[in-house]
C-alpha positions as YAML, in Angstrom:
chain: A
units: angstrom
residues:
- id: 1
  name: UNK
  ca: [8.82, -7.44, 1.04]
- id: 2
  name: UNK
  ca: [11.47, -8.83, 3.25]
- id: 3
  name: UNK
  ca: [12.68, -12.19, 3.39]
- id: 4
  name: UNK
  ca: [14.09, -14.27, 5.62]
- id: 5
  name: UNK
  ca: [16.40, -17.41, 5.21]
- id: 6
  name: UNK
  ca: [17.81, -20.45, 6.96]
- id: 7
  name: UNK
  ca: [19.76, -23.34, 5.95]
- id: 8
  name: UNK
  ca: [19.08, -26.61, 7.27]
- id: 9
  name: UNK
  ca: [21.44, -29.34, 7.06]
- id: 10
  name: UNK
  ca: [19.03, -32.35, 8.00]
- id: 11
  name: UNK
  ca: [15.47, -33.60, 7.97]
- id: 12
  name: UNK
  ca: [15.78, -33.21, 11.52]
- id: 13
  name: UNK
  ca: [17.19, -29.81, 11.44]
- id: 14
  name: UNK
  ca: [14.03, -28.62, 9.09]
- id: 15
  name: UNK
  ca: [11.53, -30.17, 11.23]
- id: 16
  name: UNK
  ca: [12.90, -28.87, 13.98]
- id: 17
  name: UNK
  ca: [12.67, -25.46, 12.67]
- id: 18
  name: UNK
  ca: [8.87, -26.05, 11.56]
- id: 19
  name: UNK
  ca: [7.90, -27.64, 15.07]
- id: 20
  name: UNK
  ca: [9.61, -24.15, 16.37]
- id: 21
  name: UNK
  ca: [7.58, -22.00, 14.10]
- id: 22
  name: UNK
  ca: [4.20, -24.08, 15.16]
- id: 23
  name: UNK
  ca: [4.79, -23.16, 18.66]
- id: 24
  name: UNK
  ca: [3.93, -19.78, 17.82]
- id: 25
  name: UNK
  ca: [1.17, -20.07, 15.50]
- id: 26
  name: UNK
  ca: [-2.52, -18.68, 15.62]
- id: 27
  name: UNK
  ca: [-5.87, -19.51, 14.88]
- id: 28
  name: UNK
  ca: [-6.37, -18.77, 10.73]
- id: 29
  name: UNK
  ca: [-2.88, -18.80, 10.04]
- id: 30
  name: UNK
  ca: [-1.78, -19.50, 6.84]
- id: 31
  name: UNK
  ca: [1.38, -20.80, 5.30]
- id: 32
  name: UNK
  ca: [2.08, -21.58, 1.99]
- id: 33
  name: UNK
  ca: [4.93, -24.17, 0.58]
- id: 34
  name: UNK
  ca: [6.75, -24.09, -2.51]
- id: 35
  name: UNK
  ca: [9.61, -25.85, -3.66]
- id: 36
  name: UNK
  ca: [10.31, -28.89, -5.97]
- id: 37
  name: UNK
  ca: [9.31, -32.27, -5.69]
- id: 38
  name: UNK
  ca: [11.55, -33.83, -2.84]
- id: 39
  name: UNK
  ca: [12.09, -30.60, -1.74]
- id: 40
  name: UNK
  ca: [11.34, -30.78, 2.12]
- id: 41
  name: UNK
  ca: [7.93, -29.27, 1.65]
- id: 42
  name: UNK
  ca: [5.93, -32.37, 3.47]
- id: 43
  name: UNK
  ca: [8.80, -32.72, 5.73]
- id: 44
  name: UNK
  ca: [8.15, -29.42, 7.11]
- id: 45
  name: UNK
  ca: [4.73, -29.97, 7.49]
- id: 46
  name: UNK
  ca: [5.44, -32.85, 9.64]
- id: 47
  name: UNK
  ca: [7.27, -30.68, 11.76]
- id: 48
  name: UNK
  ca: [4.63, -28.17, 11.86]
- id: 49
  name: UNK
  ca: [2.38, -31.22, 12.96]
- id: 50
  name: UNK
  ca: [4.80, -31.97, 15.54]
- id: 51
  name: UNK
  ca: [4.85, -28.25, 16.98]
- id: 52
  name: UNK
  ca: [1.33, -28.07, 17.48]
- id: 53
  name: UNK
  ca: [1.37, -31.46, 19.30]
- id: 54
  name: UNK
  ca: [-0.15, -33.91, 16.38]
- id: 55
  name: UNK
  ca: [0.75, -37.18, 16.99]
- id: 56
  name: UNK
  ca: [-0.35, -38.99, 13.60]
- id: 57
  name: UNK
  ca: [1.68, -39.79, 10.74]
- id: 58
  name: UNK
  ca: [1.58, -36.88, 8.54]
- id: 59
  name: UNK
  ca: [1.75, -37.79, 4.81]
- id: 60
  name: UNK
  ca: [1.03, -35.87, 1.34]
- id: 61
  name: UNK
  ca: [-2.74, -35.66, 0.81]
- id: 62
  name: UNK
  ca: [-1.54, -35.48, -2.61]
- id: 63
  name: UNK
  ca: [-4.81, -37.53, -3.55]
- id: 64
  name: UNK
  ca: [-7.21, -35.97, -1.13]
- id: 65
  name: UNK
  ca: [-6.28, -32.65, -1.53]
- id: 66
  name: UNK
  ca: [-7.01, -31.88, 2.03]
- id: 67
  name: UNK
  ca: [-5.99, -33.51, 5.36]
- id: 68
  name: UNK
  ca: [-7.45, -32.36, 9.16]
- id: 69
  name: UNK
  ca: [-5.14, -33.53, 11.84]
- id: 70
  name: UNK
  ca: [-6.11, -32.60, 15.73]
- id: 71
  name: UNK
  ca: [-3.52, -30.90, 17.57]
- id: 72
  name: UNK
  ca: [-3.14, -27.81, 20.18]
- id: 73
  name: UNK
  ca: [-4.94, -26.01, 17.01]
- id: 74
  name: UNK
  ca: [-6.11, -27.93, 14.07]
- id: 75
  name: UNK
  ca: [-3.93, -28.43, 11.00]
- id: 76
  name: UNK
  ca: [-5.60, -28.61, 7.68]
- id: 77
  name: UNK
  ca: [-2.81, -29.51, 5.19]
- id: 78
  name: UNK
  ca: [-3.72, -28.90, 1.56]
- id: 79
  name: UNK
  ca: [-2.15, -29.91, -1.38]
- id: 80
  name: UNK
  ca: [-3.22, -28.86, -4.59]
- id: 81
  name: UNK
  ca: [-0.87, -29.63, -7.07]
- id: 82
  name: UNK
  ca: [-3.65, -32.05, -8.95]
- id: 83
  name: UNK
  ca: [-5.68, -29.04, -9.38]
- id: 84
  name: UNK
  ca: [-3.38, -27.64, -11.86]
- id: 85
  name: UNK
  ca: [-5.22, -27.96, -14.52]
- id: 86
  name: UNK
  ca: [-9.21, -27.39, -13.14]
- id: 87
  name: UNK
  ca: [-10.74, -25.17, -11.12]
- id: 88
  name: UNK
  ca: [-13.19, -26.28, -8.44]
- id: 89
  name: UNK
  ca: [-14.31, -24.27, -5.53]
- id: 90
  name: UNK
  ca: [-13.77, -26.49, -2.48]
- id: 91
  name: UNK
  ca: [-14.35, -24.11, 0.60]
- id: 92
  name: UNK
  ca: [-10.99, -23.19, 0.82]
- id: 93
  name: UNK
  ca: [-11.88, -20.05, 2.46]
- id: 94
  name: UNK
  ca: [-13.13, -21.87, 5.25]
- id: 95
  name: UNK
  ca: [-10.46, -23.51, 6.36]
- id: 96
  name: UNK
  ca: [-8.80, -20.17, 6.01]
- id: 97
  name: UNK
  ca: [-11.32, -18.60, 8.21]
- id: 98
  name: UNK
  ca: [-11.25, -21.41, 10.44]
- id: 99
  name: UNK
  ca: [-10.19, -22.31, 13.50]
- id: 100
  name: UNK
  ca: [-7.03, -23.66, 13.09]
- id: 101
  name: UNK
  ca: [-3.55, -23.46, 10.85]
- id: 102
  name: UNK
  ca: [-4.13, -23.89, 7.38]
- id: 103
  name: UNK
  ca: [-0.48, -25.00, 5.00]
- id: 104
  name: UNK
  ca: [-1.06, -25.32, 1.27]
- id: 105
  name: UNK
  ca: [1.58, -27.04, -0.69]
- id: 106
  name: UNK
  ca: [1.89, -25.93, -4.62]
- id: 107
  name: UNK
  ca: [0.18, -22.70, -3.23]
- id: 108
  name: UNK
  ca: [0.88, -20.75, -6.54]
- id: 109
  name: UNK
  ca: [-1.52, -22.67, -8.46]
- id: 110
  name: UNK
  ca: [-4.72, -21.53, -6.29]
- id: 111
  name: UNK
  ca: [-3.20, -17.90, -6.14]
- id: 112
  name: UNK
  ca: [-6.64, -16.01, -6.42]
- id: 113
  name: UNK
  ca: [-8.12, -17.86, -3.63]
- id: 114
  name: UNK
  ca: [-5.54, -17.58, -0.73]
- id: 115
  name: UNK
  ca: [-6.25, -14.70, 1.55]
- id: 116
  name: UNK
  ca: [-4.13, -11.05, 1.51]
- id: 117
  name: UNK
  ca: [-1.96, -12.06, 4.39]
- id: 118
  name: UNK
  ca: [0.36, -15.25, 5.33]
- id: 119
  name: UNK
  ca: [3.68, -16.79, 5.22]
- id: 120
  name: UNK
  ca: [5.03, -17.86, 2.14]
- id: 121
  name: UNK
  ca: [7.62, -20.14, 2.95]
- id: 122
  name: UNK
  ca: [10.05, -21.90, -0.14]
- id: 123
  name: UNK
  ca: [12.16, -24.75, 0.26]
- id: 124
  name: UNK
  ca: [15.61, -25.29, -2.22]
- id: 125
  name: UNK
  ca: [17.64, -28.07, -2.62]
- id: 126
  name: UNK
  ca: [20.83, -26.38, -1.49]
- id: 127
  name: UNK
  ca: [23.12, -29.57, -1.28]
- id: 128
  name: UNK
  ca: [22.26, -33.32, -1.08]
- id: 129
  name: UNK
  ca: [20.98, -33.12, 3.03]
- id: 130
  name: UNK
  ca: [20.98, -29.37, 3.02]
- id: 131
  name: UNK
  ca: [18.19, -26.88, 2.06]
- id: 132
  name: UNK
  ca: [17.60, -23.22, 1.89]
- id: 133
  name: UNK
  ca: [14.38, -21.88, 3.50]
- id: 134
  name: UNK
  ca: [13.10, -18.77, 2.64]
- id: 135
  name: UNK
  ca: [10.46, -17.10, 4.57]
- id: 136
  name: UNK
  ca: [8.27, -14.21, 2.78]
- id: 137
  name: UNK
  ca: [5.88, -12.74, 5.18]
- id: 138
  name: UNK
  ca: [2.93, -10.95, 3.98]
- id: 139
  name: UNK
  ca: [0.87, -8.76, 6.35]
- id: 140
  name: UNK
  ca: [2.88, -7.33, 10.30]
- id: 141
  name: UNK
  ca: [1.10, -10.53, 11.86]
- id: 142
  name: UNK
  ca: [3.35, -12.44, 9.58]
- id: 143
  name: UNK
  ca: [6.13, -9.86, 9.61]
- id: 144
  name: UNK
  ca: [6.39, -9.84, 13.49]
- id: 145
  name: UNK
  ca: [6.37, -13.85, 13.76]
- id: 146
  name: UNK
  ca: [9.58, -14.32, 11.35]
- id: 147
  name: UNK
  ca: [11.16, -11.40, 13.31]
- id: 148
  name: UNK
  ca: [10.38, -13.37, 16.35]
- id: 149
  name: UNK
  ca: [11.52, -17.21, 15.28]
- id: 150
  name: UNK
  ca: [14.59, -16.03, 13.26]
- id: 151
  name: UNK
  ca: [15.20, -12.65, 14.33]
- id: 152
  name: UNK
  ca: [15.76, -9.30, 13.04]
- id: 153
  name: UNK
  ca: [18.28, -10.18, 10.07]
- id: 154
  name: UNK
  ca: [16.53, -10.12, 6.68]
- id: 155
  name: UNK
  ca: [18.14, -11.03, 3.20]
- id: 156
  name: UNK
  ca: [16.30, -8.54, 1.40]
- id: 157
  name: UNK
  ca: [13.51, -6.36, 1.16]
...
């Protein structure tokens, strides 16, 4: 699998890059955000949110577990870190299927029910204002679209 990486030396800079990436999203994307607490992880969702033309305050549905936000394409933003210790079925696989982006923060701990293709993306503190984002594409759709927003330079494969 190939990955690609950027480092981002502001809040700014990150959402920036996510508002960037949102321009080019589809209908039943997916994209997946890891990284520690205060990572950068809602950050880049509000960038995301910003890219697809949302105008509300994006904040962690940390409680909720999922927020819809109306944009050029809908954004369902999941987090799921309170699940880590049940399992419920909540439909995820609709808003999957649906009709607009889907990002899922603490991804790892609903593994079995994401779909066989999307972006993981992972956020690092790299320095006190900087981080490291690294992009791991799964599936050409995916592939093609990091090719396309950062270009052809991978770190690894």
């Amino acid at each position: 699998m190939r990955r690609y990486e950027i480092i981002s030396h502001s809040s700014k800079e990150t959402m920036d890059f996510a508002a960037k990436l949102a321009e080019k999203l589809q209908q039943k994307d997916v994209i997946t955000l890891e990284g520690d607490l205060g990572a950068g992880k809602t950050t880049f969702t509000k960038g995301l949110a910003k890219g697809l033309g949302i105008e509300r305050n994006v904040n962690s549905p940390t409680f909720t577990i999922i927020k819809e936000y109306k944009g050029r394409l809908p954004l369902y933003h999941m987090d799921v870190y309170r699940l880590e210790d049940t399992f419920e079925d909540l439909g995820f696989d609709e808003y999957f299927d649906g009709d607009g982006v889907t990002v899922v923060e603490w991804a790892h701990l609903i593994q079995e029910q994401l779909p066989p293709e999307l972006l993981n993306i992972h956020i690092y503190h790299h320095s006190e204002s900087e981080r490291k984002i690294v992009l791991e594409p799964i599936g050409k759709r995916y592939e093609e679209l990091c090719k396309e927003i950062i270009g052809n330079e991978s770190i690894s494969n």
